[in-house]
VOTORNU-209286 format. One record per residue (C-alpha): residue number from 0; residue in three letters; chain; x, y, z. Coordinates in pm, 1 decimal, m for minus. Layout:
<nodes>
<node num="NUM" residuo="ala" cadena="A" east="X" north="Y" up="Z"/>
...
</nodes>
This chain:
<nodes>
<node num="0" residuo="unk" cadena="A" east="784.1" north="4015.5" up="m3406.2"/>
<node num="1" residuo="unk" cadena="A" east="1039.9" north="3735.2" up="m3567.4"/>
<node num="2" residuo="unk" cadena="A" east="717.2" north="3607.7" up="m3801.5"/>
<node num="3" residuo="unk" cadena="A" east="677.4" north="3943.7" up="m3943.3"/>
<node num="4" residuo="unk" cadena="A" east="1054.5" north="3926.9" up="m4017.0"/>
<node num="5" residuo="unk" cadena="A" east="1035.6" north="3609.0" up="m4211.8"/>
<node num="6" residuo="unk" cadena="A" east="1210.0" north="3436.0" up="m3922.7"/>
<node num="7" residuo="unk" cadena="A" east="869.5" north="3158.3" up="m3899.9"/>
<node num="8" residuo="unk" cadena="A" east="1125.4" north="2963.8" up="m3728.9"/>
<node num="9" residuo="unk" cadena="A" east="1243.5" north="3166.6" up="m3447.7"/>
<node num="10" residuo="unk" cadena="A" east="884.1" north="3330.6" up="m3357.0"/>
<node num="11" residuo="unk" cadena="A" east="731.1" north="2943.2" up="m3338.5"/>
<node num="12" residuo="unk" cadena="A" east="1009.2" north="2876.6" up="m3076.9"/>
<node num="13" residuo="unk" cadena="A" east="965.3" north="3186.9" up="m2898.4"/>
<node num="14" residuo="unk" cadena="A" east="644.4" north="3147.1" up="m2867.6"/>
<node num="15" residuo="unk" cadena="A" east="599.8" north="2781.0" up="m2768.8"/>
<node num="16" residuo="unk" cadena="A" east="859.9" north="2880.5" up="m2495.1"/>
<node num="17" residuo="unk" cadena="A" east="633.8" north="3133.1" up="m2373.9"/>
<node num="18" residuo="unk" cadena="A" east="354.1" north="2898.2" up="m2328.7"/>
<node num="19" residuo="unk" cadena="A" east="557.4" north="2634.0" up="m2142.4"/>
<node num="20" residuo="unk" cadena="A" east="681.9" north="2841.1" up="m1872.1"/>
<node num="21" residuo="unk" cadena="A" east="576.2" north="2783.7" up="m1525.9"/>
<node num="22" residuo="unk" cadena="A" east="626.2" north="3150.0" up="m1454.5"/>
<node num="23" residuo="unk" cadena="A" east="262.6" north="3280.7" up="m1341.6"/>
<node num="24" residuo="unk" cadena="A" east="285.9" north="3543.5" up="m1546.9"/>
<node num="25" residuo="unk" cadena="A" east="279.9" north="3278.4" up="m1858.9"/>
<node num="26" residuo="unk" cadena="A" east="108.1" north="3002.5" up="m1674.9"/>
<node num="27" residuo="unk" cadena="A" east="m218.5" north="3254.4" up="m1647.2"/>
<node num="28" residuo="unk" cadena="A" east="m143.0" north="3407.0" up="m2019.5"/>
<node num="29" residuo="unk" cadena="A" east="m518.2" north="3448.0" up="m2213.4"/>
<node num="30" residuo="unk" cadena="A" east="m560.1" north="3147.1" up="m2434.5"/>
<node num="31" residuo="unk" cadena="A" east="m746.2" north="3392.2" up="m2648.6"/>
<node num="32" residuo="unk" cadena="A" east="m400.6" north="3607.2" up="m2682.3"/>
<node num="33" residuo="unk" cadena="A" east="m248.1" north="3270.1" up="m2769.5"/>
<node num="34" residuo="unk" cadena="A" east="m481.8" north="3192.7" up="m3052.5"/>
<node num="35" residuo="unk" cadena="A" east="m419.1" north="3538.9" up="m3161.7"/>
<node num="36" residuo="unk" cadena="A" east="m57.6" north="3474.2" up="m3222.4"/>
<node num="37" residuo="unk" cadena="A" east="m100.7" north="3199.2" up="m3355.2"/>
<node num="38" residuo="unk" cadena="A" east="m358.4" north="3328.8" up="m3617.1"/>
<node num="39" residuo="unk" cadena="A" east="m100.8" north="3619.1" up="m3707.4"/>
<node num="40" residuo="unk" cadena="A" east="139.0" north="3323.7" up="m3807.6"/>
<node num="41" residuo="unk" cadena="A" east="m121.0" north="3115.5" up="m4023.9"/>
<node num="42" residuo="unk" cadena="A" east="m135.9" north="2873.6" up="m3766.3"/>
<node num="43" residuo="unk" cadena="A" east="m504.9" north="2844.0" up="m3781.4"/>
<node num="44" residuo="unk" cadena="A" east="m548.8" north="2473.5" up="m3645.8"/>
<node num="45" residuo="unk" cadena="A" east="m320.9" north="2586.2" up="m3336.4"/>
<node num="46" residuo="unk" cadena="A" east="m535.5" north="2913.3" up="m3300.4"/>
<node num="47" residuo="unk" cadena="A" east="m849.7" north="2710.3" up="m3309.9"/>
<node num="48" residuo="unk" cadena="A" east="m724.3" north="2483.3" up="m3045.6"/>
<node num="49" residuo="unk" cadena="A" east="m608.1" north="2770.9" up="m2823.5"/>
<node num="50" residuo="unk" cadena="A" east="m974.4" north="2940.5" up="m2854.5"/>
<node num="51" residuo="unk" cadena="A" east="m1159.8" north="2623.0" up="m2742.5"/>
<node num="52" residuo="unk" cadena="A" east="m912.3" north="2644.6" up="m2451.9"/>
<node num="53" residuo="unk" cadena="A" east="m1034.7" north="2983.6" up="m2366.5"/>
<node num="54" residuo="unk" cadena="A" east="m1375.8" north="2869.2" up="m2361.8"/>
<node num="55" residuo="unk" cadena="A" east="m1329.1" north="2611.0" up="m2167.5"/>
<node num="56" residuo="unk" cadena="A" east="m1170.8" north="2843.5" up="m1910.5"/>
<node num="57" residuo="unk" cadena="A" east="m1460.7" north="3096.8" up="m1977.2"/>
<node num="58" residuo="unk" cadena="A" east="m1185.3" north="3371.5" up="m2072.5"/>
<node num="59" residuo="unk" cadena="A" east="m1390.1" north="3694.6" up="m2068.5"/>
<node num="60" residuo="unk" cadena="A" east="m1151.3" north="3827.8" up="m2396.0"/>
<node num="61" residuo="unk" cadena="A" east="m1396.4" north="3626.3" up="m2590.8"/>
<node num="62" residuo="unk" cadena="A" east="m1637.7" north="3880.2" up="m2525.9"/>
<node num="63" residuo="unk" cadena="A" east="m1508.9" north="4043.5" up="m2822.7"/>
<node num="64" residuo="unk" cadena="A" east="m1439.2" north="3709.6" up="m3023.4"/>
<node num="65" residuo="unk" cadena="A" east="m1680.1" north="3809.7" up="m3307.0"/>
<node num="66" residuo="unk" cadena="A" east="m1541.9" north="4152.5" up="m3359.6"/>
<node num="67" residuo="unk" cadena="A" east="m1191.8" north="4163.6" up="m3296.8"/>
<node num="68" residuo="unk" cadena="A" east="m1011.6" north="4179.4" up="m3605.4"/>
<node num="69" residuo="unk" cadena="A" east="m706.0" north="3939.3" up="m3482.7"/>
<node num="70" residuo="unk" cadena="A" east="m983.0" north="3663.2" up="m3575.3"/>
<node num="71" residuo="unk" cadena="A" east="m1105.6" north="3805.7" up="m3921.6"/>
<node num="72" residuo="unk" cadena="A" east="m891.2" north="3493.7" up="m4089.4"/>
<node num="73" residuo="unk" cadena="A" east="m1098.2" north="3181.3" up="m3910.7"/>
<node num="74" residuo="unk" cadena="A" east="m1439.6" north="3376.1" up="m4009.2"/>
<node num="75" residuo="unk" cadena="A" east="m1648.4" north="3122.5" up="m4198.2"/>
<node num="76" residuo="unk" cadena="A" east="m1432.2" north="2816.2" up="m4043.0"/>
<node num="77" residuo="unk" cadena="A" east="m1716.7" north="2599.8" up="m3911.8"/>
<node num="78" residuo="unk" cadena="A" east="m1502.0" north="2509.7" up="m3601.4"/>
<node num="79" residuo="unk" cadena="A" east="m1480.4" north="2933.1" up="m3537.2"/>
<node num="80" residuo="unk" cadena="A" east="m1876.6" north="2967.9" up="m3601.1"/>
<node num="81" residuo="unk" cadena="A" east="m1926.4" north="2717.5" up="m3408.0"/>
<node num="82" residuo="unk" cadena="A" east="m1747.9" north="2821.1" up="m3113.8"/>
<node num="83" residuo="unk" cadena="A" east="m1901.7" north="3182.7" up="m3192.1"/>
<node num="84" residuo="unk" cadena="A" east="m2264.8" north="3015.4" up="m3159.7"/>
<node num="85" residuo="unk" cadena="A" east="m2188.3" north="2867.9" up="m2833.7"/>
<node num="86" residuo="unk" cadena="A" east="m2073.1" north="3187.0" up="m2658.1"/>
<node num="87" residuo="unk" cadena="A" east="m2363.5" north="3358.6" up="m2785.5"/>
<node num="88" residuo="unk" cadena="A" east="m2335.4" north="3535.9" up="m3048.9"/>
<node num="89" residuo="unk" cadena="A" east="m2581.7" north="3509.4" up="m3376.2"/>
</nodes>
């Protein structure tokens, strides 16, 4: 990946290219798997956003929400718990 490169620049395009297409393949990629990129490249506030996306499309990935470690950086954001309490989790 460009970001673990040092190339912030490039991977940020890349990747808001890759959730504009109107390919279905990109159209229908996981919100979740979004917010996961976007937590890899600090981009917390976009990772947030991407996550209440996925809930609001009931994304079954956020079965593992609480566990995966792709998320361990937004544990004890309020927005994160938050969300976490309204899927279910304690």
């Amino acid at each position: 990946m460009y970001f673990n490169t040092g190339n912030e620049i490039r991977s940020t395009t890349i990747l808001n290219e890759l959730l504009s297409r109107n390919s279905n393949f990109f159209r229908n990629l996981s919100s979740e798997y979004a917010a996961a990129l976007y937590v890899a490249m600090g981009k917390n506030e976009k990772a947030l956003q991407n996550l209440e996306k996925a809930y609001t499309k009931r994304e079954l990935e956020l079965a593992n929400l609480k566990t995966s470690p792709y998320f361990q950086p937004l544990h004890g954001d309020s927005r994160f718990e938050d969300l976490l309490r309204r899927i279910g989790f304690k």
